[in-house]
C-alpha positions in Angstrom: 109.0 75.0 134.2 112.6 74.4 133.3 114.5 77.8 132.0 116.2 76.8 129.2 119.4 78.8 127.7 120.4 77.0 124.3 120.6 79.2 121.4 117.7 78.6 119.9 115.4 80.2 122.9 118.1 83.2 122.8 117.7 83.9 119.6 113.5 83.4 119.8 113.7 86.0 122.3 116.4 88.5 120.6 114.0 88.2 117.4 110.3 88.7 119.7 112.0 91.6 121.4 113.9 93.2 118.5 110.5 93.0 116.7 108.3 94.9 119.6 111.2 97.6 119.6 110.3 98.1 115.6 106.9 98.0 116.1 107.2 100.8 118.7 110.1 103.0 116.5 107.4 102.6 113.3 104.2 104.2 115.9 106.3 106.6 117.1 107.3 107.7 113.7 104.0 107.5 112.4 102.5 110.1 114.8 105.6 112.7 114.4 104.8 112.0 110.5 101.0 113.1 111.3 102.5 116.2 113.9 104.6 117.6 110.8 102.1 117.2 108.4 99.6 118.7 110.5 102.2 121.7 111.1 102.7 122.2 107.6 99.0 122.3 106.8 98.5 124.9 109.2 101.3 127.1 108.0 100.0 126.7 104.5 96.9 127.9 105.3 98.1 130.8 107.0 100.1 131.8 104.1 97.0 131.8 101.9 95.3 133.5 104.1 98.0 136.3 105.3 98.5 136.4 101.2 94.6 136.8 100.9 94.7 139.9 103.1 98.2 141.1 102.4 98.6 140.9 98.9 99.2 144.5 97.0 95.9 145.0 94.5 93.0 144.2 97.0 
């Protein structure tokens, strides 16, 4: 196998590994996305239910 270094294999290989590095930034933002919206359904809740218990009238 001959290792070639013309342009066109250089940029091939810029592209294929600028590529995997987007594919990992978009997972890696996708599961922070689920984290905060997990976060934020779980303080919601507790505000409806700390208002539930909490609230003057009850």
């Amino acid at each position: 196998m001959r290792i070639t270094n013309d342009a066109a294999t250089l940029q091939r290989s810029a592209q294929q590994r600028f590529l995997r590095a987007v594919k990992l930034h978009r997972e890696t933002m996708e599961e922070k996305a689920m984290m905060w919206g997990l976060i934020a359904f779980v303080a919601l809740a507790l505000g409806i239910v700390a208002y539930a218990v909490f609230a003057p009238g009850n």
